[in-house]
Structures are given as C-alpha cells and as structure tokens.
N, C-alpha and C positions, 0 to 999 in steps of 0.2 A: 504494500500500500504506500504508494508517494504520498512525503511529506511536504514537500514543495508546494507554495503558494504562487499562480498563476497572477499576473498582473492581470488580467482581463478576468477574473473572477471578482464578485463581489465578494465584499469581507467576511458576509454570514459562511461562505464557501470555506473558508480558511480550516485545514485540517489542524486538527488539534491533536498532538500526540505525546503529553507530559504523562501519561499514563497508559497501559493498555487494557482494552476492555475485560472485565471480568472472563477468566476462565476456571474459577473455580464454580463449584457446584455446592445447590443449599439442597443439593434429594442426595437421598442414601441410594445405592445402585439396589432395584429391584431384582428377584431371580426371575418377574416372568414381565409381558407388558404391561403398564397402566392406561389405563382409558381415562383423558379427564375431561370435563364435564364445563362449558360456555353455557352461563349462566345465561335468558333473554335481555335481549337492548333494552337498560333502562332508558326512554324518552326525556325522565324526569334528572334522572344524574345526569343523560350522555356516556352511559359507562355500564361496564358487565364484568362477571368474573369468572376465571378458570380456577375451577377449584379440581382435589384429587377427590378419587374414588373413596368410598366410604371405607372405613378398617383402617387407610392410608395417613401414614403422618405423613404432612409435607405441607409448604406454604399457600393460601391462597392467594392471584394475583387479579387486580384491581384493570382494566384494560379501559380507558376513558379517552376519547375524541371531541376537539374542539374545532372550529373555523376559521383560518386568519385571513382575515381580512383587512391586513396592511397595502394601505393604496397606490403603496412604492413597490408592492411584492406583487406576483401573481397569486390569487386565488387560492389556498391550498389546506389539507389536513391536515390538524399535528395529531397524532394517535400518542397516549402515556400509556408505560409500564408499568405497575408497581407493584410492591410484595404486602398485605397487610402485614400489618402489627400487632399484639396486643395492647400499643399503646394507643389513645384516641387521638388523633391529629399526627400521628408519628408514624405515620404509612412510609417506605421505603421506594425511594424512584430507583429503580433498574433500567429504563432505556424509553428512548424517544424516536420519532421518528415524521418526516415531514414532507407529506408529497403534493406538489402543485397539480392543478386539475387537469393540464394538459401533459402530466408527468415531467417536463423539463428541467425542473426544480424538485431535489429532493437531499435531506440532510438525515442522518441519524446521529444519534447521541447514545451511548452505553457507556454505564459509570461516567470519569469525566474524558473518554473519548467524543470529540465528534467529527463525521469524517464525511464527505459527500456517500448518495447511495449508492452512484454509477461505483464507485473505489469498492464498496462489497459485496455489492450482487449484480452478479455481470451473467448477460445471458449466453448459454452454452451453444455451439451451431447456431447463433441467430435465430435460435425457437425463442422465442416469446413464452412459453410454456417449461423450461429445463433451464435452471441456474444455479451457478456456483457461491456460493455463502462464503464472504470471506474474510474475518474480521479479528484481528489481532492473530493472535498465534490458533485460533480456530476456522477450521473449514471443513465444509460438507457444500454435500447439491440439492437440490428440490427436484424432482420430473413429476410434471400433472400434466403432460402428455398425453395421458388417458382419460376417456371421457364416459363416463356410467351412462347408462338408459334414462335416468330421470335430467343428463344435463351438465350435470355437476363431475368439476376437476377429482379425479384420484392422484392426488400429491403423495408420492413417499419420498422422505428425505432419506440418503445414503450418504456412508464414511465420508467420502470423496467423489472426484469426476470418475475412477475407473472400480470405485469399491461396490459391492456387491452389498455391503452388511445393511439391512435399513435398520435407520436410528428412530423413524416417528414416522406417521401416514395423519394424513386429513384431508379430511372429504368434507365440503361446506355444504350446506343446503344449497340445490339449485337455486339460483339469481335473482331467474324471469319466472319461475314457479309462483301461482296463487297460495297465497298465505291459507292457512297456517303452514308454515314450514318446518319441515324436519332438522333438528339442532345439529350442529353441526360434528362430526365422531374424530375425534383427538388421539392417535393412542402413539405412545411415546415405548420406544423397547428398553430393555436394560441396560445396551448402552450406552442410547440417547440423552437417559439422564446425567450423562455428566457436561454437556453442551444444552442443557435444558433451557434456559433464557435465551441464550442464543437461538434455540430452535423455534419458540413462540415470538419472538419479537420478528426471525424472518417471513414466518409461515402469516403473520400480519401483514407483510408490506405485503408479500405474493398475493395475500388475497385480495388488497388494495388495489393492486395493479391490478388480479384479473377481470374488478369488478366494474373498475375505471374503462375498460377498452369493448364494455356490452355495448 
C-alpha cells in the first residue's frame, strides 16, 4: 500500500500510516463455523447489529450509516463500525468507511489507519464481482460471482487470490425483491475469525458497491 501523497489529491485522500490496522482478533478461534445474525434496519437509529449465535461468547457490533452532504464533496455514505461495551456511551469504533454515490470517492478508516478504498480493494480480472482485500499486513479475496435463483450474490471470502480455504460466505437478501425480505446469512469458519473485523467491514463496502450499480 503506497504511502505517498499525490499533489492532485485532495487532503481528505492523504494516506495515513503512523499505525497499522488492527490485526489482532477479539473471537476465540471456533472448532466448527458460526452463523451471525444482522439485526433489521433501525429507521429510527440508522443503524443495526451483528450479533453471534446464541451459547456464543463474542462481541456485538453496532453497524450505523449516515449522509454527507458537504457541498465541496460529492454526495456520499459514511457507514460506522463499532464493538458494544458494557459501558453506556463507551461503544468502541473499529473502522469506517466512505463511498460517494457515483463510487469515485471512497476513504476507509480502521483503528487510526486511513487509506483510500481503491489502495485495499482492488478488483480481481476487472470482474466487478471478485476482489482482493488488502489492508495492513492482512489479505484475502471476496468472489460473488455466483448468482442464486432468488437474485442474490453468493460471496465467499478465501485465504488469498490463489487459496482455496474459505474464511466467511454471505449471501444478502435479494435487492429488487418485495419486502418482507429474507435476512441476510453471515457464516464466518474457524479460521476466519482471526481476520474477523476485517472480514465484516469488507463484506460492507462489497455490499455497498453491489447495491450502488442496481
């Protein structure tokens, strides 16, 4: 990932690298996969949660979207990460991320990295659909390539570009489908959780993007 700042970039663009993004892990490695569970769009927060399967100790994460509309910027989402707490007001940010509506513009944030999007998800073959996740000393790919009967991407995330092992699969409710929709099925394998933030904050923009180009 170049750290070099472009004079024809704007300053928000300025890669930030006094730190690299988390690569430790707050889940215990599982012996089989877990399923977790995307709570519905609160309206009223703007925000939803992925929590784990019941029996499962592990953190819930808070997933909240807002609208910028800075009239020097283009149009764009900033999507927030975050870990509950048990303390009230003391929620943990884990990562950001921020895509203009014509996609041109797009920034992420994790711990105090921030780095353009184009620098960590870059598409694989020029498929629009298969990409390389690649951010600090971690990387993996995504291919939703495949397309189910109801519409809807079959994402599985693997090791790398040539590894076989899948680390997580997600399959979102169809798009264009009449409500009520089916929730969306998350399942992360054993040893995806040790890239676990990493893998939900990509498998966000993915979905951003694929949602953006209906």
């Amino acid at each position: 990932m170049s750290t070099s700042t472009h004079s024809s970039d704007p300053p928000e663009y300025t890669v930030s690298q006094l730190l690299r993004p988390p690569h430790y892990t707050r889940h215990t490695r599982p012996q089989t996969p877990l399923v977790y569970t995307f709570t519905p769009w609160s309206t009223e927060s703007n925000s939803m949660h992925l929590i784990p399967p019941e029996n499962v100790s592990g953190p819930t994460y808070k997933i909240s979207a807002t609208l910028n509309l800075d009239p020097f910027l283009p149009i764009s989402y900033i999507t927030n990460l975050e870990m509950l707490t048990d303390v009230e007001g003391e929620d943990l940010f884990v990562a950001q991320f921020e895509l203009s509506l014509n996609q041109t513009r797009g920034l992420v944030t994790m711990g105090n990295v921030t780095t353009r999007l184009s620098d960590c998800l870059l598409y694989i073959d020029q498929s629009q659909r298969h990409w390389m996740w690649t951010l600090g000393n971690v990387t993996f790919r995504w291919d939703c390539r495949t397309t189910l009967d109801d519409g809807s991407p079959m994402c599985i995330c693997y090791g790398s570009d040539r590894s076989a092992i899948q680390l997580a699969t997600f399959v979102p409710p169809p798009s264009l489908a009449a409500p009520p929709l089916p929730t969306a099925v998350f399942t992360v394998f054993p040893d995806g959780h040790e890239f676990f933030e990493h893998i939900v904050l990509s498998v966000l923009i993915i979905q951003r993007k694929l949602t953006m180009v209906l």
